[in-house]
Phi, psi and omega in degrees: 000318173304325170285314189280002188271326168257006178217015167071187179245176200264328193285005203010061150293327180237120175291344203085128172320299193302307155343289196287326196263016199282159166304159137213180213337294155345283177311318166277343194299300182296317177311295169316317147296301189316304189331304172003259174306318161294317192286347161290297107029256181342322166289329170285314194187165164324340186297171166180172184223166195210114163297113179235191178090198182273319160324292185300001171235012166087015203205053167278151167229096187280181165242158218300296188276011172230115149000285191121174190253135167258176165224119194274117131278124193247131211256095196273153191274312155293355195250039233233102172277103158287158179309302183325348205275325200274156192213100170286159178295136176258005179256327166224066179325000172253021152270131201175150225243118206258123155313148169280335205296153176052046172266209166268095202327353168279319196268016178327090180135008213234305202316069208322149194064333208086005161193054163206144193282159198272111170319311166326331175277340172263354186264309144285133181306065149338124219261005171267354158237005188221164179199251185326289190309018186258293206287335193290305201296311199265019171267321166317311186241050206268286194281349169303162193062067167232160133264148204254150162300186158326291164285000189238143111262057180277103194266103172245183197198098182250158192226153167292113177236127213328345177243011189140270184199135211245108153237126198267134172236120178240155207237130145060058171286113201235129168293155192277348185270312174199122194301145177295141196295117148006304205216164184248141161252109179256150179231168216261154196307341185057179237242171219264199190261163162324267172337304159277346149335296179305273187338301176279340175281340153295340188270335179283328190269355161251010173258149179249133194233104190315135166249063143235019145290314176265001147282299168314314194278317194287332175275339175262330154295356163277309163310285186311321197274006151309307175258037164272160166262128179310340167264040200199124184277030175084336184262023153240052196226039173066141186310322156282339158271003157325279189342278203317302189289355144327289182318319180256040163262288205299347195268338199252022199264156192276142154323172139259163168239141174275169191237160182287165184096343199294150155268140216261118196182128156298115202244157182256139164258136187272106188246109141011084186250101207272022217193040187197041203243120191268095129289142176276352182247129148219164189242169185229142175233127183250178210202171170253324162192150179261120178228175176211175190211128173236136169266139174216088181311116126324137166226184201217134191303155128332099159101153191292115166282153173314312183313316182265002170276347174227035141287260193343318190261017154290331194265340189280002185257355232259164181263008190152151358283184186276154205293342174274350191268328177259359174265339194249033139296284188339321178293318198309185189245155186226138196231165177227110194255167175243109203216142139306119165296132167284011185251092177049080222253151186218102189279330173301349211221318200303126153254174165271152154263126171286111215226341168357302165308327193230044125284328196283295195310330218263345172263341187309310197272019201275172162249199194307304199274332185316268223290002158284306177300336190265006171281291185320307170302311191256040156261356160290312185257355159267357186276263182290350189259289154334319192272320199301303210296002173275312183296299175282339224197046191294348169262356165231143173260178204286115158341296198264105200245150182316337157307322160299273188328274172005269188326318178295305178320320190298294167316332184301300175297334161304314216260288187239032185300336167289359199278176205267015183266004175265351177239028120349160121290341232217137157334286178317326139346278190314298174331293194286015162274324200272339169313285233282309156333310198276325177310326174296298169303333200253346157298272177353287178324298183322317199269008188054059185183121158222117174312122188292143165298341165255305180240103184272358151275023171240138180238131183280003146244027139323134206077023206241133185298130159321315197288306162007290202306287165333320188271326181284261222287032163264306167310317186266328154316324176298329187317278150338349183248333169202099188292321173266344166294347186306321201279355182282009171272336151308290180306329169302324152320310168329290169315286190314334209278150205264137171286070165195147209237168176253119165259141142283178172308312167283010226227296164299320174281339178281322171293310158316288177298359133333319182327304198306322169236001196045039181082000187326289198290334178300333164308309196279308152012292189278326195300323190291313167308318192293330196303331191268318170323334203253346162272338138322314168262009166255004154288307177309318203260138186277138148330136239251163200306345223227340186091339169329166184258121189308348181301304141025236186335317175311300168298317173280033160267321199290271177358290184277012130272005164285296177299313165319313181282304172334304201284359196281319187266324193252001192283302197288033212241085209264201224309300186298335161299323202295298198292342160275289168334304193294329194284320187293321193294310181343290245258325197290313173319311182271001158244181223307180171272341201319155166069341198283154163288188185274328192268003151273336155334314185270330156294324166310323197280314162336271196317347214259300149005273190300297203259030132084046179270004162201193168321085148259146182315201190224282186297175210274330184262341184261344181290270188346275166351310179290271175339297199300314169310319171297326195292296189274074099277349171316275179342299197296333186271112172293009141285002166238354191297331161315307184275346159302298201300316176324313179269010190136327180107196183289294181309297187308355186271333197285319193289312176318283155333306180294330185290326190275347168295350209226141170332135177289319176320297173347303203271018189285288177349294187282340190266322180268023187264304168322264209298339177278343205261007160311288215301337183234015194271177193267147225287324204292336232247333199331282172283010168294292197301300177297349172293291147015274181309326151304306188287355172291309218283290153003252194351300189291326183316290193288335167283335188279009180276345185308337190248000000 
């Protein structure tokens, strides 16, 4: 029962733990982005970002209609706490109250009492602690409150969350009143509101802005907004080109100008979150499947707290981790997250201390059977825990969260991590790990008190209740009593569990009227706000060895992690796969178009080309020739005459084609030789160069499908 409880059956009643816990797309996805992102980042300034949480350790357990969450920290640059500043809560100590002295001197006037920093600044990406990261967060969470077109059915939704912000994604989300439209009749954003109007000409009349920040940046935004397609109001073109043709909205909006009176300060614009409302009316809306993303901004203390000098020295006694494991904790950053204390909560002042990095090293380094068990704990609290407190107590929730099991596991292993049953295989193996866990817990539960694993005077069970109590340890005794019939309670959750969420009444008229632009003008909106963040952190940062502009740098970081990642997935790609690829593209080319989009149409007719779908010529004149004819009969169907025209025209189609002729590997080279010499040629030079750049970036696209 235990092999079929992890690793599931043929009949697929039970998927299996181990399954249910695998990366999966999503989970690689985000990771590739963070790679990203930093590295972009790195060029500008100190921000950075991080996946944390069980994505970031590897050690998710999702349920069949839902993905699972990633949880993004996000690291401000500005927020840099020396240890003196902090002042723990002496009633829960991994609480803690930060002094303003010696902050950043921007957060001067803000300071709750006069002389503690305001918590409230870290529950939003504060354009007074983020500047890039900002501007990064909000092209990410830009299309939350969007409705989806014909083709995307992608429904997101973002909400307000105790530590920042929540964004939800539903795959074919249909309201119980009335289902969401097949295709959105979108119309173009038109022009902003008063109100954000105001809001942003202040944030613009209060940045001070280099202009050699503001010519690179007006040249890469021109560059994304290349590759929307042009016969396309953006929704049927995949989430970057949704982006680019924002992106060329936002670019085609009237200046603002200024007005007298305005005062030169910085202002946060505020977009509205309608979809964050306490009602007594709900509507139910269901889904096929669900994931979410919560951001939670951070800053990070300065210099050794005390807590973790006698971690270090706790560890030299200790049976795990191993001692390179415990140094390069030592090393981490300790973050200040802005959370209430459960304990007598002062929301203006409560911060967190954050361990997020060396929680990540300490499940990273657990062993094999370790990291099976804590799977295994937590289909318990999503199971057996859940179902008792839905059967007594269906208005209260479960206390007791896998962050606790976690924590209990860190201590289990600290205590007997020698013993020799952890680096085992064998179901008895397994068994006595989750025994040896739960015993630890449920002594914990007896005695009320489970010690946090770094500041071990703070109890992680503050805020937890009699009944609390009562209900854990009924549970875990059962646990404890059949330790493997316990987990079919996952799966009975599992089955049972319904794809569907609850709206209010406002919740829903915000959803409907989305209907109307699919979120289209908040998008842009937001997009206009981040331009000035990403010139705001290209301000903070000195010019580059040449006086350049550090955005510069930004792209070709992201560029040669682009080219990095190509060669990774296509260099190893030999002859007989590429030539099986081209014959499917052929046979996919030569039938009808019917269902198809326009820009596989035009890929198809290339490619038909390309892999010899008729008579092709030979000499350097019969080529032309060829080319030129296939372009106008290309012309006459006015659904492809857009995309002729994007690269150029009949030459831009010949140059394309030739480019696609040549191994994709081959053109990496030659396409980010392109893109610096977009960033540096002289303004007469601009659009040349970017036409140039389109038809390589073609090119290398339709040939690396060959492969």
């Amino acid at each position: 029962m235990l092999q079929r409880y992890l690793h599931g059956d043929r009949n697929g009643d039970c998927p299996g733990l181990l399954k249910l816990a695998e990366q999966n797309n999503n989970d690689k996805r985000w990771g590739e982005y963070v790679g990203l992102i930093n590295r972009v980042l790195a060029t500008i300034g100190d921000e950075r970002v991080y996946l944390v949480g069980s994505t970031g350790e590897n050690l998710k357990l999702r349920w069949s209609t839902d993905s699972g969450d990633a949880d993004f920290l996000m690291i401000s640059a500005r927020l840099r706490v020396p240890v003196e500043n902090i002042e723990q809560r002496s009633d829960t100590p991994r609480y803690v109250w930060i002094k303003g002295r010696n902050l950043d001197h921007r957060l001067n006037g803000r300071l709750i009492e006069g002389s503690y920093f305001p918590a409230q600044l870290l529950r939003t990406v504060n354009p007074q602690l983020f500047t890039t990261l900002r501007a990064i967060y909000t092209i990410v969470t830009a299309p939350a409150d969007y409705v989806p077109g014909h083709e995307n059915r992608i429904t997101t939704i973002g909400v307000n969350s105790r530590v920042g912000l929540a964004r939800f994604a539903f795959r074919n989300l249909v309201v119980e009143r009335n289902a969401l439209p097949p295709r959105c009749h979108t119309r173009p954003p038109g022009q902003r509101s008063a109100h954000v109007a105001s809001q942003l000409r202040r944030r613009w009349n209060g940045t001070l802005i280099r202009d050699i920040d503001f010519r690179m940046f007006s040249r890469i935004v021109k560059m994304v907004a290349a590759f929307r397609e042009s016969a396309s109001n953006g929704q049927h073109t995949g989430q970057f080109g949704y982006f680019a043709h924002m992106m060329h909205e936002a670019l085609q909006r009237r200046p603002l100008s200024r007005e007298a009176g305005d005062e030169d300060e910085e202002e946060t614009v505020i977009f509205e979150n309608d979809l964050d409302v306490d009602d007594d009316e709900v509507i139910t809306a269901t889904y096929e499947q669900k994931s979410s993303m919560d951001f939670v901004p951070a800053g990070v203390v300065t210099g050794k707290l005390q807590l973790m000098r006698d971690f270090k020295q706790r560890m030299q006694k200790a049976a795990w981790p191993p001692a390179a494991v415990v140094d390069e904790i030592w090393n981490n950053d300790v973050f200040i997250i802005c959370r209430s204390a459960p304990l007598n909560p002062t929301p203006e002042k409560d911060c967190c201390l954050g361990f997020n990095l060396s929680e990540i090293k300490l499940s990273q380094s657990m062993p094999p059977v370790a990291k099976k068990v804590y799977i295994i704990l937590k289909s318990y609290m999503k199971g057996l825990f859940y179902k008792r407190h839905a059967t007594l107590y269906p208005d209260l929730d479960v206390r007791l969260k896998s962050y606790h099991a976690k924590t209990a596991l860190f201590w289990t292993l600290e205590r007997f991590g020698g013993e020799g049953f952890w680096t085992q295989s064998s179901d008895e193996a397994i068994i006595k790990g989750i025994r040896a866990v739960v015993d630890f817990l449920l002594a914990c539960i007896r005695t009320r008190c489970l010690s946090h694993f770094f500041v071990v005077n703070s109890n992680m069970f503050d805020g937890f209740k009699d009944i609390d109590y009562i209900l854990s340890e009924s549970c875990l005794e059962e646990i404890e009593k059949d330790p493997v019939g316990c987990i079919e309670c996952f799966f009975e959750m599992d089955r049972a569990k319904k794809a569907e969420i609850k709206l209010t009444k406002e919740e829903y008229d915000r959803l409907m009227d989305l209907k109307a632009d699919g979120g289209r003008t908040d998008f842009v909106n937001r997009l206009e706000d981040c331009f000035i963040d990403i010139l705001r952190g290209s301000g903070d940062a000195l010019p580059g060895s040449g006086g350049e502009s550090p955005l510069k740098g930004a792209v070709m970081a992201a560029i040669d992690l682009f080219i990095e990642s190509e060669r990774k997935k296509y260099g190893g790609q030999n002859q007989q796969s590429a030539n099986a690829k081209r014959e499917e593209i052929q046979r996919t080319a030569q039938q009808p178009f019917g269902g198809k989009s326009n820009v596989s149409q035009w890929a198809g007719l290339l490619n038909t080309v390309l892999t010899g779908g008729g008579t092709k010529p030979e000499s350097s004149r019969q080529v032309d020739d060829f080319l030129g004819g296939l372009v106008q009969v290309a012309s006459l169907n006015p659904n492809w005459r857009p995309y002729i025209d994007a690269v150029g025209g009949a030459s831009g189609v010949q140059n394309v084609l030739r480019a696609t002729g040549t191994p994709p590997i081959e053109n990496l080279a030659d396409m980010r030789a392109e893109v610096e010499r977009l960033l540096t040629c002289p303004d007469s030079e601009v659009e040349k160069v970017q036409l140039a750049l389109q038809q390589k970036l073609a090119g290398y696209f339709l040939s690396r499908e060959e492969v």
